[in-house]
MIGULUM-800457 format. One record per residue (C-alpha): residue in one letter; chain; x, y, z. Coordinates in Angstrom, 2 decimals, decimal comma. Example, Ala and Ser with C-alpha at 12.3 -4.5 7.8 and 13.67 -1.06 7.14 Angstrom:
2
rec res->a chain->A c1->12,30 c2->-4,50 c3->7,80
rec res->s chain->A c1->13,67 c2->-1,06 c3->7,14
END
This chain:
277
rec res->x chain->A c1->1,81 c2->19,89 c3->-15,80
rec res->x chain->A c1->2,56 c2->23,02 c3->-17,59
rec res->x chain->A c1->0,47 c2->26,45 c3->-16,00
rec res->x chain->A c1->-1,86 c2->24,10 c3->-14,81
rec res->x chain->A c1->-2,87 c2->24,90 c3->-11,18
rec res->x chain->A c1->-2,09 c2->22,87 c3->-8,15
rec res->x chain->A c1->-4,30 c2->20,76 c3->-6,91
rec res->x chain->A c1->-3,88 c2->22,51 c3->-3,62
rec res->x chain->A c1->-3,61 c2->26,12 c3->-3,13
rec res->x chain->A c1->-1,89 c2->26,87 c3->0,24
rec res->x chain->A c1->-1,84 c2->30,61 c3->1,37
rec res->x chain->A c1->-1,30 c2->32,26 c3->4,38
rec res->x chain->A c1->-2,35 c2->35,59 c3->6,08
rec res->x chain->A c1->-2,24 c2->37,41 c3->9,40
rec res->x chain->A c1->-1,56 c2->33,83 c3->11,13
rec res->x chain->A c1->-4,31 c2->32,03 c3->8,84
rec res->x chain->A c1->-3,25 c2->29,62 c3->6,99
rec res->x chain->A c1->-6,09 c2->28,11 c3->4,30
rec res->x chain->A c1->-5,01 c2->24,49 c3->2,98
rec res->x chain->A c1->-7,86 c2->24,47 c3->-0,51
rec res->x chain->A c1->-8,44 c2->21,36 c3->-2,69
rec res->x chain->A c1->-8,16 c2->22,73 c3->-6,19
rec res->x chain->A c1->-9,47 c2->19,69 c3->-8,82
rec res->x chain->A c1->-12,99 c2->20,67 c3->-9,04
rec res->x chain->A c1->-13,02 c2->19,11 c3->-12,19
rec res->x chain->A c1->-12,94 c2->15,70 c3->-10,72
rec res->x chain->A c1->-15,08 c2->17,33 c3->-7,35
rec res->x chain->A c1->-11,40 c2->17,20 c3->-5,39
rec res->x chain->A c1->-10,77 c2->13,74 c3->-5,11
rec res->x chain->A c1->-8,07 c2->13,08 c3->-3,72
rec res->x chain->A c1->-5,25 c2->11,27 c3->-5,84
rec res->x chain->A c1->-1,28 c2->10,86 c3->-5,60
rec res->x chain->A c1->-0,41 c2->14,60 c3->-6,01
rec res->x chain->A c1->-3,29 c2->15,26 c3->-3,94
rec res->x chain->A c1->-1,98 c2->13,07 c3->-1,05
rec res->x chain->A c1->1,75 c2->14,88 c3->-1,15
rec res->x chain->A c1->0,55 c2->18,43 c3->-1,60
rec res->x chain->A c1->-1,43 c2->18,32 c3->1,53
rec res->x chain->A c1->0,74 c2->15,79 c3->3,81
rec res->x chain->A c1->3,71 c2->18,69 c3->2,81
rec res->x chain->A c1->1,41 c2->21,75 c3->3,25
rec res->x chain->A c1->0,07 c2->20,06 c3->6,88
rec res->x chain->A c1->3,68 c2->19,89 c3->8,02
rec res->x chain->A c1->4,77 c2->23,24 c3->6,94
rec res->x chain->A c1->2,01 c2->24,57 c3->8,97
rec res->x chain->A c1->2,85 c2->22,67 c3->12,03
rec res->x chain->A c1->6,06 c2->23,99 c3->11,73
rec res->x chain->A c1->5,51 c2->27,56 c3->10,83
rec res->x chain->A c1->5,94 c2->30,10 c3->13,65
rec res->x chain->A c1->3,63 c2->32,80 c3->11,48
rec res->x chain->A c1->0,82 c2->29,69 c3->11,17
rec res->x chain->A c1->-1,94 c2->29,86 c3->14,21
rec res->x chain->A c1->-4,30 c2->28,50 c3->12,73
rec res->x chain->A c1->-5,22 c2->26,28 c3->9,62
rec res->x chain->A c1->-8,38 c2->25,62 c3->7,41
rec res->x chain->A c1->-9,16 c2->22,81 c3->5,25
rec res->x chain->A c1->-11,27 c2->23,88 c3->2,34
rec res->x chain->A c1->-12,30 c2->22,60 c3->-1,03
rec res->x chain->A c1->-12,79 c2->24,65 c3->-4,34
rec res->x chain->A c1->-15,82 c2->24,42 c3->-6,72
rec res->x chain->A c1->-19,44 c2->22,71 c3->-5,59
rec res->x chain->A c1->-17,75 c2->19,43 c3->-3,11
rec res->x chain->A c1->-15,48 c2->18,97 c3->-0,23
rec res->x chain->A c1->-13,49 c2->16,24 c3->-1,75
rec res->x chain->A c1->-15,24 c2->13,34 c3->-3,48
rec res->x chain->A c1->-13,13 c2->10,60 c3->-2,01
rec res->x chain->A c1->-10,27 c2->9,04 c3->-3,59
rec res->x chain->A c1->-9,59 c2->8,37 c3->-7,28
rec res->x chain->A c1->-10,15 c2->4,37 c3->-7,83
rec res->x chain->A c1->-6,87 c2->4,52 c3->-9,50
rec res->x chain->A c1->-4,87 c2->5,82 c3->-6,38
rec res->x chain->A c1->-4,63 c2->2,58 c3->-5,08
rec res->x chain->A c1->-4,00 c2->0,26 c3->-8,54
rec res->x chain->A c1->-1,36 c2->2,38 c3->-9,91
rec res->x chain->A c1->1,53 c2->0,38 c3->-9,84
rec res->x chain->A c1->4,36 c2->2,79 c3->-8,78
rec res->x chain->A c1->5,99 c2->2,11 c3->-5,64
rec res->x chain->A c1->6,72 c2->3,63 c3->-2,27
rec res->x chain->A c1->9,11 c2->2,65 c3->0,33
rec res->x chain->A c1->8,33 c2->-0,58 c3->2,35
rec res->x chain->A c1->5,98 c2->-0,38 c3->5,47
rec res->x chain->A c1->8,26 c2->-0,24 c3->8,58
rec res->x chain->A c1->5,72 c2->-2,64 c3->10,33
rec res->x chain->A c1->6,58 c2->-5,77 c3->8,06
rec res->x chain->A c1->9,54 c2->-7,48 c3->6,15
rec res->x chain->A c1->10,16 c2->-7,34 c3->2,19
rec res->x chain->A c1->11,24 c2->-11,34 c3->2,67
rec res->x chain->A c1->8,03 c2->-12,22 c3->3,57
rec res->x chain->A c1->6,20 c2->-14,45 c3->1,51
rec res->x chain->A c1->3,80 c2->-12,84 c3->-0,88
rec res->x chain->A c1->1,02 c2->-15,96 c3->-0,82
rec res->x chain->A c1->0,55 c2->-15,19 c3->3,17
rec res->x chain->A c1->-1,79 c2->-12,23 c3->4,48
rec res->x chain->A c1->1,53 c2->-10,34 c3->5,84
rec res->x chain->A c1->3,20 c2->-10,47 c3->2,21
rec res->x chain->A c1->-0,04 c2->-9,49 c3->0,93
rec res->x chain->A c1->0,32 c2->-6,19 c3->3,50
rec res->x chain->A c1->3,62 c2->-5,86 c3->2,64
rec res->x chain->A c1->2,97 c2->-5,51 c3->-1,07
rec res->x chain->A c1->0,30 c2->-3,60 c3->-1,11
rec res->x chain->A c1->1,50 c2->-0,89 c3->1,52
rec res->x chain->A c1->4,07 c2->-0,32 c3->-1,25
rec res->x chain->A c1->1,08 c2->1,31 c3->-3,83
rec res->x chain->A c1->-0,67 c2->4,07 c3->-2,15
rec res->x chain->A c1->-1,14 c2->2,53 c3->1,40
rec res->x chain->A c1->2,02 c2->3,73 c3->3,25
rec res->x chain->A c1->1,29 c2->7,20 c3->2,07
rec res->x chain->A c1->-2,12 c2->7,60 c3->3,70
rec res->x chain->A c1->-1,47 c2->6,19 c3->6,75
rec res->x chain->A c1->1,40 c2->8,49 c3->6,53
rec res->x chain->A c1->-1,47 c2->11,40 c3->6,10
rec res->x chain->A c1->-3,65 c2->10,09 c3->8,67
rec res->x chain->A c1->-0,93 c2->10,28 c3->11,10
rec res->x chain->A c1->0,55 c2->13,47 c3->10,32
rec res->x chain->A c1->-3,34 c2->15,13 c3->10,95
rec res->x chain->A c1->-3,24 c2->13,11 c3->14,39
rec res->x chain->A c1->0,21 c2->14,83 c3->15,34
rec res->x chain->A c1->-1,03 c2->18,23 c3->14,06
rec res->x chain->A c1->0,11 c2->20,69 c3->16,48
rec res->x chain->A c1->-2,35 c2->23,61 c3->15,85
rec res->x chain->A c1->-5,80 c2->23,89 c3->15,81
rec res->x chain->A c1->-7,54 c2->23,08 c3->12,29
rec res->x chain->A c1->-10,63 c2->23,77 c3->11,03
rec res->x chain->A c1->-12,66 c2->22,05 c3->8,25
rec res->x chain->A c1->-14,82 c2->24,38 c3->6,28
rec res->x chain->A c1->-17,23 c2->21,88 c3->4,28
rec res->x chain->A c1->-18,25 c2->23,40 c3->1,17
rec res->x chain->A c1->-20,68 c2->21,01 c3->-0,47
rec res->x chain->A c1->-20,51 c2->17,14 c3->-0,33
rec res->x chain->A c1->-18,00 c2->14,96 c3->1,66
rec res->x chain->A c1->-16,92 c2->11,71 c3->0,49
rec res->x chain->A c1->-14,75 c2->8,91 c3->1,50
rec res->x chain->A c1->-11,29 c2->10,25 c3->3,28
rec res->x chain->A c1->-13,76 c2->13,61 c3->2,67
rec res->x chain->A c1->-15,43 c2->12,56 c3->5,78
rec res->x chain->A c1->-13,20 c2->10,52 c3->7,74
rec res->x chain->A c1->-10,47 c2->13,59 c3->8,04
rec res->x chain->A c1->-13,62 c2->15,50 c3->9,79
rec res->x chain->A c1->-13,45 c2->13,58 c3->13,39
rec res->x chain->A c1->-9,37 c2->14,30 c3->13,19
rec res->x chain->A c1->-10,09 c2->18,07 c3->13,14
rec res->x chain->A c1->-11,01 c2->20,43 c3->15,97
rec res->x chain->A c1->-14,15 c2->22,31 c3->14,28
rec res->x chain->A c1->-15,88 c2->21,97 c3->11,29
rec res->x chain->A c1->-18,16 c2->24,19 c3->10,03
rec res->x chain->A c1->-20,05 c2->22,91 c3->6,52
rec res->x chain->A c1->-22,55 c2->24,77 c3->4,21
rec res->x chain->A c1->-26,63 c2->23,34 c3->4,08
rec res->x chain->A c1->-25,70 c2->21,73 c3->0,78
rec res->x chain->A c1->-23,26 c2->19,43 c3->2,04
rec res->x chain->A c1->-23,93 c2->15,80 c3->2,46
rec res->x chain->A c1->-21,84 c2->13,18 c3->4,47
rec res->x chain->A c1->-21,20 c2->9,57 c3->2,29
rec res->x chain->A c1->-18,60 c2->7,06 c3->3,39
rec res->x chain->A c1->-19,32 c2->4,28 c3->0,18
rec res->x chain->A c1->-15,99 c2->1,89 c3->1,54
rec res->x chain->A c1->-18,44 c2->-1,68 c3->1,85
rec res->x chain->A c1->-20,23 c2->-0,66 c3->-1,42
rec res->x chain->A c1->-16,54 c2->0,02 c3->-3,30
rec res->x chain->A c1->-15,66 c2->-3,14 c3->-1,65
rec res->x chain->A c1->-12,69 c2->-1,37 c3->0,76
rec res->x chain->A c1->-12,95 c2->-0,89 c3->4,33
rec res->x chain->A c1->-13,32 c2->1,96 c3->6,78
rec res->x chain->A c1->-10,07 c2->4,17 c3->6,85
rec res->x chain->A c1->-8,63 c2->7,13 c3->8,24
rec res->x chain->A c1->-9,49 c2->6,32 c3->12,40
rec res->x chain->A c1->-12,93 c2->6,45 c3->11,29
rec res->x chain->A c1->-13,70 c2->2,69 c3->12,58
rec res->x chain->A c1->-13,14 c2->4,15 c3->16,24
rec res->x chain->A c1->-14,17 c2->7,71 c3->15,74
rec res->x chain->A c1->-17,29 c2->7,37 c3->13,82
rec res->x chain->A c1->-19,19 c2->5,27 c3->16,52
rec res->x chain->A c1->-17,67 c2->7,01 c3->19,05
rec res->x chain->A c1->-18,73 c2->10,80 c3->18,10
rec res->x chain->A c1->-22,38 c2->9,39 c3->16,48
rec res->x chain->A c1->-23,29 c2->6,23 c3->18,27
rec res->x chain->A c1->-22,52 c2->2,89 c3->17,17
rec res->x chain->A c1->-26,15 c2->2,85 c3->15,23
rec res->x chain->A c1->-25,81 c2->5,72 c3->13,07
rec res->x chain->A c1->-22,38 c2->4,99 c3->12,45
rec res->x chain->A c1->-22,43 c2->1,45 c3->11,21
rec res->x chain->A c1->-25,65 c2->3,03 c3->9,13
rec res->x chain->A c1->-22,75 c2->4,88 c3->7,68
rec res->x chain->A c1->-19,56 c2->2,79 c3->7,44
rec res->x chain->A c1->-21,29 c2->-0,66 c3->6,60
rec res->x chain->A c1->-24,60 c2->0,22 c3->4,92
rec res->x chain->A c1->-23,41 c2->3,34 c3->3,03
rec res->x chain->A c1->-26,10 c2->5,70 c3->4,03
rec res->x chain->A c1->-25,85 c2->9,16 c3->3,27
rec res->x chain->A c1->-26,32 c2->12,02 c3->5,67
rec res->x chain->A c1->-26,93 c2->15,40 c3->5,56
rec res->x chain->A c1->-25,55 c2->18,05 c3->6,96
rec res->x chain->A c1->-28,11 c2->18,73 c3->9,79
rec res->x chain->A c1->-27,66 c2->15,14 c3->10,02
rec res->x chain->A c1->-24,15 c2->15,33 c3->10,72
rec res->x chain->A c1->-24,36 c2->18,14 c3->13,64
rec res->x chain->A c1->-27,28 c2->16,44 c3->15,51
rec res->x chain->A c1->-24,60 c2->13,18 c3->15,19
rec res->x chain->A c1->-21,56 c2->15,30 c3->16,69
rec res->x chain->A c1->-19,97 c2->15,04 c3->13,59
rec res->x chain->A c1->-20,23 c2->19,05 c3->12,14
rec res->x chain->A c1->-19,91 c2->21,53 c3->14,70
rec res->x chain->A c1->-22,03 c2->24,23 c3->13,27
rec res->x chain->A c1->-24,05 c2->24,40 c3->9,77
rec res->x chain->A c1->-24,37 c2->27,41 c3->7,97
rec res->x chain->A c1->-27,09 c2->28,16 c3->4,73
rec res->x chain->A c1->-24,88 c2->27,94 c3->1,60
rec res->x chain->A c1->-24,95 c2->31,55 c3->0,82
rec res->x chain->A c1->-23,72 c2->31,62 c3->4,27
rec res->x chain->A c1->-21,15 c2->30,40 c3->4,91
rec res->x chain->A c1->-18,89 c2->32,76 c3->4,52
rec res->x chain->A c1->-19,63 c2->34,29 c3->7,72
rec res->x chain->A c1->-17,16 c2->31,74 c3->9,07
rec res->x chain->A c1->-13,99 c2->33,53 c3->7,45
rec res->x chain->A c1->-14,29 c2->36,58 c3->9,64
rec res->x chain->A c1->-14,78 c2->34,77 c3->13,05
rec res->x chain->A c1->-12,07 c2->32,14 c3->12,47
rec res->x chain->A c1->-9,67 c2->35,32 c3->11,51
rec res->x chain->A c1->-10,71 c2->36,92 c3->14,80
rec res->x chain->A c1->-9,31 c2->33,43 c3->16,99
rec res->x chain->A c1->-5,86 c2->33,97 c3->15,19
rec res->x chain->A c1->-5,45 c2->37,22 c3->17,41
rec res->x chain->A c1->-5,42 c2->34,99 c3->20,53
rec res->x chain->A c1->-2,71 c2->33,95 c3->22,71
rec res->x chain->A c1->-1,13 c2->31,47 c3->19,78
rec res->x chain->A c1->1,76 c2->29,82 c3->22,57
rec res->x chain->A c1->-2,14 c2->29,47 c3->24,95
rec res->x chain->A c1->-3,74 c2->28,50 c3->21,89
rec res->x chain->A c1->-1,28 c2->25,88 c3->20,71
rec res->x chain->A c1->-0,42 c2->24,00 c3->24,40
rec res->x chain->A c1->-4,20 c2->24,11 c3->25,02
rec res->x chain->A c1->-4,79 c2->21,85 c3->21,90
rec res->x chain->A c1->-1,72 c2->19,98 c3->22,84
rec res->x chain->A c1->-3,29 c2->18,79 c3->25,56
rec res->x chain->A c1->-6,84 c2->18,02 c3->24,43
rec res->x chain->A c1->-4,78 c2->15,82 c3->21,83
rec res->x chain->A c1->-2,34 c2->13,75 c3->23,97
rec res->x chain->A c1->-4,56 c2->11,50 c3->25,59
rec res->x chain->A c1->-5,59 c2->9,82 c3->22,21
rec res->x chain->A c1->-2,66 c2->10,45 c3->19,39
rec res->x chain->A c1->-0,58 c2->7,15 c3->20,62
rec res->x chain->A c1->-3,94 c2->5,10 c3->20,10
rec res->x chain->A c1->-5,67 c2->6,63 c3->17,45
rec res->x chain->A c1->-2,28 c2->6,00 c3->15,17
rec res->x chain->A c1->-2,58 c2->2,22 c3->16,72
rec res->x chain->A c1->-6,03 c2->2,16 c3->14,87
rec res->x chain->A c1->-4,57 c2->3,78 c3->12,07
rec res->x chain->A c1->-1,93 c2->1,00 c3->11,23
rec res->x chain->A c1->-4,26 c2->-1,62 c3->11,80
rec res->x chain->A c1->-7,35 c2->-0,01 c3->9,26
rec res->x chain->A c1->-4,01 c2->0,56 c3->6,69
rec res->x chain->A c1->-3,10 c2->-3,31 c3->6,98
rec res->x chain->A c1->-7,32 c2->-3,84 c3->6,78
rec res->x chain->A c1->-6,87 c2->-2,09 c3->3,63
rec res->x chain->A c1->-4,10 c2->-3,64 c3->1,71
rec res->x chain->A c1->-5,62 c2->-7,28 c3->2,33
rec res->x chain->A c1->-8,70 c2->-5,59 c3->0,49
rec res->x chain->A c1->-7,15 c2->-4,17 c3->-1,64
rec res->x chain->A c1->-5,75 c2->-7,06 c3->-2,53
rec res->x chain->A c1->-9,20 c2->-9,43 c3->-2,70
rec res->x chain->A c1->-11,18 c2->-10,43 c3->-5,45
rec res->x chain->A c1->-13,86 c2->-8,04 c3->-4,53
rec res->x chain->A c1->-12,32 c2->-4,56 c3->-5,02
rec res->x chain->A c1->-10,57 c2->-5,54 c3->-8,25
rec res->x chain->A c1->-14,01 c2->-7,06 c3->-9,78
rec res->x chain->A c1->-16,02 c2->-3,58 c3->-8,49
rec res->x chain->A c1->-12,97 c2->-2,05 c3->-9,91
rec res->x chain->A c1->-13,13 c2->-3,33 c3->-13,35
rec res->x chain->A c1->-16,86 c2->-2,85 c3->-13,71
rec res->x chain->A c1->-16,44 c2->0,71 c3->-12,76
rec res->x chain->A c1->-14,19 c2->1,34 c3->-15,39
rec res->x chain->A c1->-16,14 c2->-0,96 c3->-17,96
rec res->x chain->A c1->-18,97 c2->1,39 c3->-17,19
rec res->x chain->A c1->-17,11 c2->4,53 c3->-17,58
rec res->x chain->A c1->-15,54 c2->3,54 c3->-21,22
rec res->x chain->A c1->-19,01 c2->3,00 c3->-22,44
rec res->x chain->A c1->-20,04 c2->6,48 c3->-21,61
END
């Protein structure tokens, strides 16, 4: 790695705490590194007494551009998903899960459900476009504020994956079943006025803009942060238990797809096309 920079910077001031991807080069997607810096970063936060509140950012002209293809196909290992046996046999769906949960999977349901339990209120502050886990972290926030240039894409059917990160339950129920399924089966773009009129950006802000945001969210950090902190405690316990249900259950979605003949052919002819470029 050498002086190169993180791929996410993680500062805190006066009870702000701003969480920034940092590989703009490859428009933040998300890949192993990327995974463990902000799963760590999220629970330091949680469990910092000086952190009131925390904001998701990206660096550079996107939010995040999704994950890297090769996330998922490397073939280092994690440990074994509590939810299933390493005896199973690999030739059945469950040894399928098993196996696959061991490459990547574990590790972003592991994400998905530390964001759920996150005890403080976080913000997303969408720079530019949103794609993939880009967009599906959005519903598991409490605000999100995104510039006019940003643009909402979650490409799972077309990559030949599935819908991840809650967003099978959240999607439909924060847009409507119609514009969602637009979204998670037919891979239709939105834009960001789109995405407030759907309930899915809180506020949208001209690029040269958005900025404004910064000194509003630093004025909330003066309030009550004990208030602050129950009060979101409570807005959240009524769904954590079930939205982590949905959780595990997209995750084991995933590593049968992962697993199919369709994700590794897409796979192959999107790196056929990128050696030819």
């Amino acid at each position: 790695m050498g002086s190169q920079e993180p791929f996410l910077i993680n500062t805190i001031e006066n009870g702000l705490r701003i969480l920034r991807f940092n590989r703009p080069k490859k428009y933040n997607a998300f890949n192993g590194d990327m995974y463990n810096s902000f799963m760590e970063a999220l629970l330091e936060a949680g469990a910092d007494p000086k952190t009131v509140i925390t904001v998701v950012t990206g660096t550079g002209k996107y939010f995040s551009s999704g994950n890297d293809l090769g996330t998922f196909m490397k073939a280092e290992e994690e440990e074994p998903s509590s939810s299933v046996s390493d005896s199973i046999d690999p030739d059945t769906d469950e040894g399928k899960i098993a196996l696959l949960r061991k490459k990547g999977v574990n590790r972003f349901e592991k994400l998905i459900n530390v964001l759920i339990d996150f005890p403080k209120p976080l913000i997303a502050v969408v720079n530019g476009p949103a794609v993939g886990i880009g967009v599906t972290i959005l519903p598991l926030v409490d605000v999100v504020y995104a510039s006019d240039r940003a643009t909402f894409l979650t490409p799972f059917v077309k990559s030949a994956l599935s819908p991840e990160g809650c967003s099978s339950y959240l999607l439909p129920r924060i847009m409507g079943p119609g514009k969602a399924a637009e979204m998670l089966l037919f891979n239709k773009k939105i834009t960001a006025a789109d995405a407030k009129n759907y309930g899915l950006v809180t506020e949208v802000y001209p690029h040269e803009n958005l900025h404004e945001v910064w000194p509003m969210i630093r004025e909330w950090t003066k309030l009550p942060p004990n208030s602050l902190h129950n009060a979101k405690a409570l807005i959240s316990s009524h769904k954590r238990d079930f939205l982590k249900k949905v959780n595990q259950k997209e995750c084991d979605q995933l590593a049968l797809t992962l697993s199919g003949g369709e994700f590794i052919t897409n796979v192959m002819e999107f790196l056929n096309k990128k050696s030819k470029l």
